[in-house]
C-alpha positions in Angstrom: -26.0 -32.1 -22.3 -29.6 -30.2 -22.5 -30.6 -26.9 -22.3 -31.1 -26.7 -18.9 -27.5 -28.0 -17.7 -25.9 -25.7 -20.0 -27.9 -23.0 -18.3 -26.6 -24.2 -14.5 -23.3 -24.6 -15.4 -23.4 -21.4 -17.4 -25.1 -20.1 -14.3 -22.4 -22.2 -12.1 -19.6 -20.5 -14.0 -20.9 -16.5 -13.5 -21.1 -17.2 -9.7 -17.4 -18.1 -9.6 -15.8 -15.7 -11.9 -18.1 -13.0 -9.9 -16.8 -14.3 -6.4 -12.9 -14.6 -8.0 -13.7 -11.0 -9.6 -15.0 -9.8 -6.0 -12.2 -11.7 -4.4 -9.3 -9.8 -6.1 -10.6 -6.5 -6.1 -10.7 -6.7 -2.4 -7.2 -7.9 -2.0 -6.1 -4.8 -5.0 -8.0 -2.6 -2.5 -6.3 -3.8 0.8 -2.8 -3.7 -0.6 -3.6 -0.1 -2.2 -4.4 1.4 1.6 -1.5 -0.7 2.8 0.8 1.0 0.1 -0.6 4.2 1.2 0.1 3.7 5.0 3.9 2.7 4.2 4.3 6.2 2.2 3.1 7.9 4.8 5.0 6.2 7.3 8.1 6.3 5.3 7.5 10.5 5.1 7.5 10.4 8.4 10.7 8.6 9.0 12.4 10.9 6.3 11.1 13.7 8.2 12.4 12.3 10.9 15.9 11.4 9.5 16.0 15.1 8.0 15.2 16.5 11.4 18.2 14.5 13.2 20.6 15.0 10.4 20.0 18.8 10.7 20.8 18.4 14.6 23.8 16.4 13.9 24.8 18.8 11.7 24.3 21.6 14.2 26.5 19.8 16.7 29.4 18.5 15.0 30.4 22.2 12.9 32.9 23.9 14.2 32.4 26.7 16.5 33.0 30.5 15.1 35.9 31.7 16.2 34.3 34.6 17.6 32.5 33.5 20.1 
């Protein structure tokens, strides 16, 4: 092998590591925003859960005696 088909494969090599490189950080990135649209969601539903459990709550004590 000569000088100049070291160089090209060396060459060859780069372009793929740099396109696998590329390749995962995109994928890292998309699953980080996907993770950070589930939390938010999943606040939401606990909000939500909170909210009904506090009008369950509401509904199901017993009345005062009072009134």
């Amino acid at each position: 092998m000569n000088t100049e088909q070291l160089n090209q494969a060396l060459q060859m090599t780069i372009r793929e590591m740099s396109t696998t490189s590329t390749n995962s950080m995109i994928t890292s990135n998309i699953l980080s925003i996907q993770l950070d649209e589930q939390r938010e969601e999943n606040q939401r539903l606990q909000a939500r859960v909170d909210e009904l459990e506090a009008l369950l709550d509401e509904q199901t004590k017993p009345a005062d005696k009072g009134e």
